[in-house]
MARPAGU-886121 format. One line per 4 residues: number of its first residue (from 1); their letters; for each residue x, y, z of C-alpha. Coordinates in nm, 4 decimals, always signed. Example, Ala and Ser with C-alpha at 12.3 -4.5 7.8 and 13.67 -1.06 7.14 Angstrom:
<nodes>
1 = as = +1.2300 -0.4500 +0.7800  +1.3670 -0.1060 +0.7140
</nodes>
This chain:
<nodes>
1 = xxxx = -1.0674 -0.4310 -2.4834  -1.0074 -0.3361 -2.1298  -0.9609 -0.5611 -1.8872  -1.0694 -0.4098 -1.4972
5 = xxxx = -1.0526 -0.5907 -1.1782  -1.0821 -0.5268 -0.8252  -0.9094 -0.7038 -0.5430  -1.0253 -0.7356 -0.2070
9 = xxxx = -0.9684 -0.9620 +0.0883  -1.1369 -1.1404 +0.3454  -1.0556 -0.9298 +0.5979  -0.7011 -0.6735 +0.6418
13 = xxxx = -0.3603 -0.8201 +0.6501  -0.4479 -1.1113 +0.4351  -0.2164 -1.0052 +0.1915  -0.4244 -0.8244 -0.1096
17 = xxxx = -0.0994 -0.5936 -0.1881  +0.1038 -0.9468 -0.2482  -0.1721 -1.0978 -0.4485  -0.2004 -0.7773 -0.6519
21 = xxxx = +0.1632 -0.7724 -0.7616  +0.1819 -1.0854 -0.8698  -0.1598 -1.0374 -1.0538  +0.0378 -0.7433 -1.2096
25 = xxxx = +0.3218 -0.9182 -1.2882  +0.1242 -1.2284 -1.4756  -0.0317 -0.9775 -1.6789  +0.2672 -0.7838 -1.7597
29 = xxxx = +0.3786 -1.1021 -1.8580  +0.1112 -1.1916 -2.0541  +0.1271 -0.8915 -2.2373  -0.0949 -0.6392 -2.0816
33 = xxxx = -0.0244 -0.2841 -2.0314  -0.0939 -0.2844 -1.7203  -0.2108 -0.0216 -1.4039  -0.2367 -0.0839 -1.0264
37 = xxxx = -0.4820 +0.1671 -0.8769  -0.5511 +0.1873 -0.5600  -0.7701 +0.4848 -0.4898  -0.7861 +0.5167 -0.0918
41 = xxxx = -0.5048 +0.4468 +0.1605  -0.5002 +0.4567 +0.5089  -0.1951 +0.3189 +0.7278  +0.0808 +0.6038 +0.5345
45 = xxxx = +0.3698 +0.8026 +0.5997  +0.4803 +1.1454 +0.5525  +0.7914 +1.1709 +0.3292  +0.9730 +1.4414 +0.1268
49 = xxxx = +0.7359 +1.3838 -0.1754  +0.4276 +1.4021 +0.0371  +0.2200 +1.1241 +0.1797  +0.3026 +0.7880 +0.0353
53 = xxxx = +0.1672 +0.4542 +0.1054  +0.3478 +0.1231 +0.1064  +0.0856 -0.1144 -0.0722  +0.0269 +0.1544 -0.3474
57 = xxxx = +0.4438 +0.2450 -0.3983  +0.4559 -0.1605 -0.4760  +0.1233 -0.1477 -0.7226  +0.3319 +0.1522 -0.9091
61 = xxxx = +0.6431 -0.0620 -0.8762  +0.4853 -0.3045 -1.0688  +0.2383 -0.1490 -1.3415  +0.3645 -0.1325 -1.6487
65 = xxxx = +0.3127 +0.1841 -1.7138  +0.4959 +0.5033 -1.5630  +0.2298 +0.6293 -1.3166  +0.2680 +0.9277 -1.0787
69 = xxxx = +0.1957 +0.8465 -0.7009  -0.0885 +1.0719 -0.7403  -0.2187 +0.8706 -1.0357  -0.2364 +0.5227 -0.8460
73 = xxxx = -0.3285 +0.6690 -0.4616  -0.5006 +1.0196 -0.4886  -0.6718 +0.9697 -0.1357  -0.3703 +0.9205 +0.1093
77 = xxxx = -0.4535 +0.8938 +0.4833  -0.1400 +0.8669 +0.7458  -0.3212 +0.7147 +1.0543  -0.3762 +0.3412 +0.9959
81 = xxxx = -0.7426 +0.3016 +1.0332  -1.0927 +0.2635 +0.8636  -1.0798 +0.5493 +0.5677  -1.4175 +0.6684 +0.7029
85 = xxxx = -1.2468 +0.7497 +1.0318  -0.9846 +0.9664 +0.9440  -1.1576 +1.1305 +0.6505  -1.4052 +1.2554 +0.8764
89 = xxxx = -1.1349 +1.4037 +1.1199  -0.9341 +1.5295 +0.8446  -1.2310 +1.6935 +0.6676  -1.1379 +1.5093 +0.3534
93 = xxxx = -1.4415 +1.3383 +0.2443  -1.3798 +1.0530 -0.0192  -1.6202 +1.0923 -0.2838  -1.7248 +0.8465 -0.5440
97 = xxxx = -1.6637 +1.0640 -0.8422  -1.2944 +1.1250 -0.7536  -1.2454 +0.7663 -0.7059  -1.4394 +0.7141 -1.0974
101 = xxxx = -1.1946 +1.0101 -1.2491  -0.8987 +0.8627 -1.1176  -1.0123 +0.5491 -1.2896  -1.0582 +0.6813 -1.5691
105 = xxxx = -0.7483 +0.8300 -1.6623  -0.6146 +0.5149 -1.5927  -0.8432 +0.3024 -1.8414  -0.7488 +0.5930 -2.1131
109 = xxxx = -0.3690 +0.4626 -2.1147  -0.3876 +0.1307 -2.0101  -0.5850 -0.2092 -2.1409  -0.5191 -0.4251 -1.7549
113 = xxxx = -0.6330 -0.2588 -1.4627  -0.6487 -0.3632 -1.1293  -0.8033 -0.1648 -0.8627  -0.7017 -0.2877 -0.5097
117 = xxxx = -0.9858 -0.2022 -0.2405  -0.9082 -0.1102 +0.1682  -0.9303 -0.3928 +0.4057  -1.2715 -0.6276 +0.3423
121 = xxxx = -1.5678 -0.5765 +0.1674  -1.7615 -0.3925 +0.3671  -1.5259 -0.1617 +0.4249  -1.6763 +0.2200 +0.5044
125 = xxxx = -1.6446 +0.5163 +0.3253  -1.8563 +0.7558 +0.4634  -2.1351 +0.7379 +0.7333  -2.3712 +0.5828 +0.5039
129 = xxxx = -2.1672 +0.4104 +0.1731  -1.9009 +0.1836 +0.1848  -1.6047 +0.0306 -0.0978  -1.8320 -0.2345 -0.2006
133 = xxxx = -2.1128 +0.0303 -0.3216  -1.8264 +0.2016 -0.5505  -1.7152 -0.1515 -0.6843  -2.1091 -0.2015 -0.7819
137 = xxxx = -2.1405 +0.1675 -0.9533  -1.8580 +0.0723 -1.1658  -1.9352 -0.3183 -1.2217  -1.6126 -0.4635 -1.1552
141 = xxxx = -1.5501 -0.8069 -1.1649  -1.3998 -0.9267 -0.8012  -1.0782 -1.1351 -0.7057  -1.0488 -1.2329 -0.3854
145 = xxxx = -0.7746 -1.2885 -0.1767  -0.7943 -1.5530 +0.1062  -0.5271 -1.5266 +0.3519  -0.4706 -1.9205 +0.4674
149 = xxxx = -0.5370 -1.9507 +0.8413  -0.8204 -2.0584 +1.0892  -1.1425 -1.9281 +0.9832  -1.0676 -1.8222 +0.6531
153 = xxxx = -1.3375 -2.0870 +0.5252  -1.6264 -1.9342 +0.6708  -1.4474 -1.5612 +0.5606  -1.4011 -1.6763 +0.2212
157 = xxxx = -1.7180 -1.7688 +0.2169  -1.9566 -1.4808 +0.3278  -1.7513 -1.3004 +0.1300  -1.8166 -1.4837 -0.1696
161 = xxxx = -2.1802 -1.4911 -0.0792  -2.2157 -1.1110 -0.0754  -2.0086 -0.9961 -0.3667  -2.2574 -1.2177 -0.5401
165 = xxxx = -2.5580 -1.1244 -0.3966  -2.4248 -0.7575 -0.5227  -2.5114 -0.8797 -0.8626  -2.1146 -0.8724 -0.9623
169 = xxxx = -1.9073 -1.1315 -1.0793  -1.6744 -1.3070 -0.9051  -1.4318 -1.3781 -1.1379  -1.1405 -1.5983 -0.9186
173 = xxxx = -0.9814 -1.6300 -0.5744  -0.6125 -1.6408 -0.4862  -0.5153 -1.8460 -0.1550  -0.1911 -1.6329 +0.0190
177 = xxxx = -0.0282 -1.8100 +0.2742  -0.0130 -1.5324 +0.5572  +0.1534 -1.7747 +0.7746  +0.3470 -2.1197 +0.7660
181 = xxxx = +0.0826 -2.3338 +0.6039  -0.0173 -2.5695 +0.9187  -0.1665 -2.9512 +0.9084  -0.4145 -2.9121 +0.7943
185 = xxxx = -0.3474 -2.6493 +0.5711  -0.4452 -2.9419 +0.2601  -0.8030 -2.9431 +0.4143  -0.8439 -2.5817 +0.4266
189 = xxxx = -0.7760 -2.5297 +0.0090  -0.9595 -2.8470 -0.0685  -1.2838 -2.7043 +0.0958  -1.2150 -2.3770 -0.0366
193 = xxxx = -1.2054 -2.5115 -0.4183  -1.4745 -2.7076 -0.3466  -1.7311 -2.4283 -0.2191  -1.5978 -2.1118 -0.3081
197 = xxxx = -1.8009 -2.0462 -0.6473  -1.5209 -1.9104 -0.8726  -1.1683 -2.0404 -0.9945  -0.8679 -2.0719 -0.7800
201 = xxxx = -0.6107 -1.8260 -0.9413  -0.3007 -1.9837 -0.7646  -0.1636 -2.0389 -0.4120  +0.1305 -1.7802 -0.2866
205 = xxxx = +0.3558 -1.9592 -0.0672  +0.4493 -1.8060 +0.2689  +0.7092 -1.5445 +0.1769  +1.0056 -1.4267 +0.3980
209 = xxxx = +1.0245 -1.1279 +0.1917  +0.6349 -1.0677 +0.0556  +0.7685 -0.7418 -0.1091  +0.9041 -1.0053 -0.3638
213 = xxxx = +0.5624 -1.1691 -0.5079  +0.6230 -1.3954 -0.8260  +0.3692 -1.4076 -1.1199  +0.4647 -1.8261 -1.1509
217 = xxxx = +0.1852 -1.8753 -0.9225  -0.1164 -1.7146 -1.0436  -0.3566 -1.8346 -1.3900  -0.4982 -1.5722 -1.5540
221 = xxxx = -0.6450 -1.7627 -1.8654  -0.8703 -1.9119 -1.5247  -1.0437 -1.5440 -1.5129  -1.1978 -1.5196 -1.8082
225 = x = -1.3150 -1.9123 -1.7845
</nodes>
């Protein structure tokens, strides 16, 4: 049976690419032949093989299977914006049925995938359809990751609220320490796992190199509970 997921944050820069690898690498561990897709990228760079993006070079560094680039990132945008933005000015629209094909070759050769999304949930698309309505089409059950600062509570939360209200399940939540956790840092995850309604996954410590996540902090028996 396949397992799918998709990732997304409470806002950008709270650390979804970290939380993915180390999602990847528990289920790699676990046994999983595992995939990392992530189907549009903004914020990437030209190189000699084309237009790569960091966050989805580290989700093919860490699926289990040998993926092409083109495979885990067919919609690759260089300026570092919202997708809807530059597609518009490139003339590249991103359309839902690419997004579905690429997932599908991916759920033919592997039984563990993880889709990671662009910035938060409501993050556009087009003029008129955003992530979120793609992540409904296809049903996926949602992780979210909760970068550990001010104001991630009430973050955390709408979030929560919405990917519910979407009729999806929200199947766990990861807390990544984006910064040195502060005093009251304690406070902060004991709300969280209090009000968020899904299972904590784990707690990533603040990294000094976050290309390096670990799979020794993340549960995955907690996302099928």
């Amino acid at each position: 049976m396949i397992k799918r997921w998709f990732v997304t944050g409470t806002d950008t820069e709270v650390g979804k690419t970290v939380a993915s690898c180390a999602l990847l690498q528990a289920a790699a561990r676990a046994g999983w032949r595992t995939a990392g897709y992530k189907p549009v990228a903004s914020g990437s760079r030209m190189t000699s093989e084309g237009v790569r993006n960091g966050d989805a070079l580290a989700l093919q560094r860490h699926s289990t299977l040998t993926l092409d680039y083109a495979q885990v990132n067919p919609l690759a945008f260089l300026e570092p914006t919202s997708p809807h933005i530059v597609s518009s000015e490139e003339g590249r629209p991103i359309e839902f049925s690419q997004l579905s094909a690429g997932l599908r070759v991916l759920e033919q050769q592997a039984d563990w995938v993880l889709v990671e999304g662009a910035g938060g949930w409501f993050t556009p698309l087009s003029e008129r359809r955003y992530f979120s309505d793609w992540v409904v089409e296809e049903q996926l059950p949602v992780i979210l990751v909760v970068g550990i600062k001010l104001g991630c509570i009430n973050h955390a939360l709408l979030t929560a609220a919405v990917v519910q209200s979407a009729g999806l399940r929200l199947a766990g939540w990861v807390a990544n320490n984006v910064q040195q956790p502060g005093r009251r840092h304690a406070e902060y995850l004991a709300t969280l796992r209090e009000r968020v309604p899904a299972p904590m996954l784990g707690e990533i410590p603040w990294l000094t190199d976050p290309a390096v996540p670990g799979d020794r902090w993340l549960d995955l028996t907690l996302l099928d509970a």
